[in-house]
N, C-alpha and C positions, 0 to 999 in steps of 0.2 A: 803823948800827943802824936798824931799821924796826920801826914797831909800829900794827899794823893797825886802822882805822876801824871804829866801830861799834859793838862791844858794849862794850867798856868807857870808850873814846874817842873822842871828834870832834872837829876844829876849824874853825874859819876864819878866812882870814888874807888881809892887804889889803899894799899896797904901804909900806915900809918906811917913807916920811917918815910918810902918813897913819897908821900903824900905831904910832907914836912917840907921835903927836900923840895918838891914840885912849889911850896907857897911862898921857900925864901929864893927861888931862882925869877918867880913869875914878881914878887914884891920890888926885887934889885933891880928889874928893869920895866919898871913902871904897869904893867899890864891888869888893869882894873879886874876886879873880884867882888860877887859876890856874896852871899853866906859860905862857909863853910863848918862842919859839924865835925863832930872826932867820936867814933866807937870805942872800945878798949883795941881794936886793931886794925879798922881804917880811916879812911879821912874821905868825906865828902861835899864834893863842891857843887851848890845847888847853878846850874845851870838856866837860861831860855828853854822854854818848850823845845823838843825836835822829833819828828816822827822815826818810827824804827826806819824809811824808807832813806829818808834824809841819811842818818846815823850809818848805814851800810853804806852809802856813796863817800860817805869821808872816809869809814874804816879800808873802803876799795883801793883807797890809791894808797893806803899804806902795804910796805913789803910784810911787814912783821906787825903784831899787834899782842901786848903780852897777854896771855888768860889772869892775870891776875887785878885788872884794871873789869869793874863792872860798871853796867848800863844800866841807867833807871830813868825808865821812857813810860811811855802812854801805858796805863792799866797798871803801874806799881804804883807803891808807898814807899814812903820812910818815915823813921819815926824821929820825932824832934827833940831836942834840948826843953826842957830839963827832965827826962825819962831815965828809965831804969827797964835795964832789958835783963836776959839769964845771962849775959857774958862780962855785962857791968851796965857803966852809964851812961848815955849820951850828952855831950858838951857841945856848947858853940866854941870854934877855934876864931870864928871872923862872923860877931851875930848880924842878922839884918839889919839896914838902916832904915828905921822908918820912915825917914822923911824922905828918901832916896832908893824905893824901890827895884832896884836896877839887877837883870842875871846876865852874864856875858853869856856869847855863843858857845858851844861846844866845840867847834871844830876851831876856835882860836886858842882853847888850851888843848888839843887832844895832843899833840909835838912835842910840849912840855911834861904833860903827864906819861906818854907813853917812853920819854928819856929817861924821866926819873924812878918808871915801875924795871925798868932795864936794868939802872945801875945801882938800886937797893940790894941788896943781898936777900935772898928770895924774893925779889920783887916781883919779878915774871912771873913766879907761881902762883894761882890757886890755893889760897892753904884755906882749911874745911876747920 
């Protein structure tokens, strides 16, 4: 199943240990979430809409920003739970509530997620 970026959805999703680590630091102090999905090697967190225009002014006033941490904004997809891709499968790690259709903002976890893609072990990287 695929459900397209942008107008109703966006997310962005870091390497699956940083990505862990990102949902029990955000969980410990209370900061509302919500879906999140699990590849066999990242974790993503379905976000509010945000235009690429928007997403550059947050990533601006950051120093550093790790390439390992991606963006899925206007004209992407993602493929949903309960799927099967070539690297495995996709899971919900936090499914949607239906009665409470709620995405938080992007730029209130981008802090947390860009700590946690830091201090993974290759978290910062890119890996292909």
């Amino acid at each position: 199943m695929l459900v397209a970026t942008g107008d109703a959805v966006c997310a962005v999703s870091l390497p699956s240990e940083a990505g862990a680590r990102a949902l029990e630091y955000l969980k410990l102090h209370g900061v509302p979430l919500g879906p999140v999905l699990a590849t066999p090697g990242r974790y993503v967190l379905l976000v509010a809409p945000y235009s690429l225009a928007e997403l550059g002014e947050l990533l601006a006033d950051r120093s550093w920003v790790p390439g390992s941490l991606r963006y899925h904004g206007p004209d992407g997809y993602l493929v949903l739970p309960p799927s099967r891709t070539g690297s495995g499968g996709v899971r919900w790690v936090r499914a949607p509530i239906e009665d409470r259709p709620w995405l938080p903002q992007v730029g209130g976890l981008l802090g947390v997620l860009i700590a946690a893609s830091t201090t993974a072990p290759d978290g910062s990287r890119l890996a292909f």
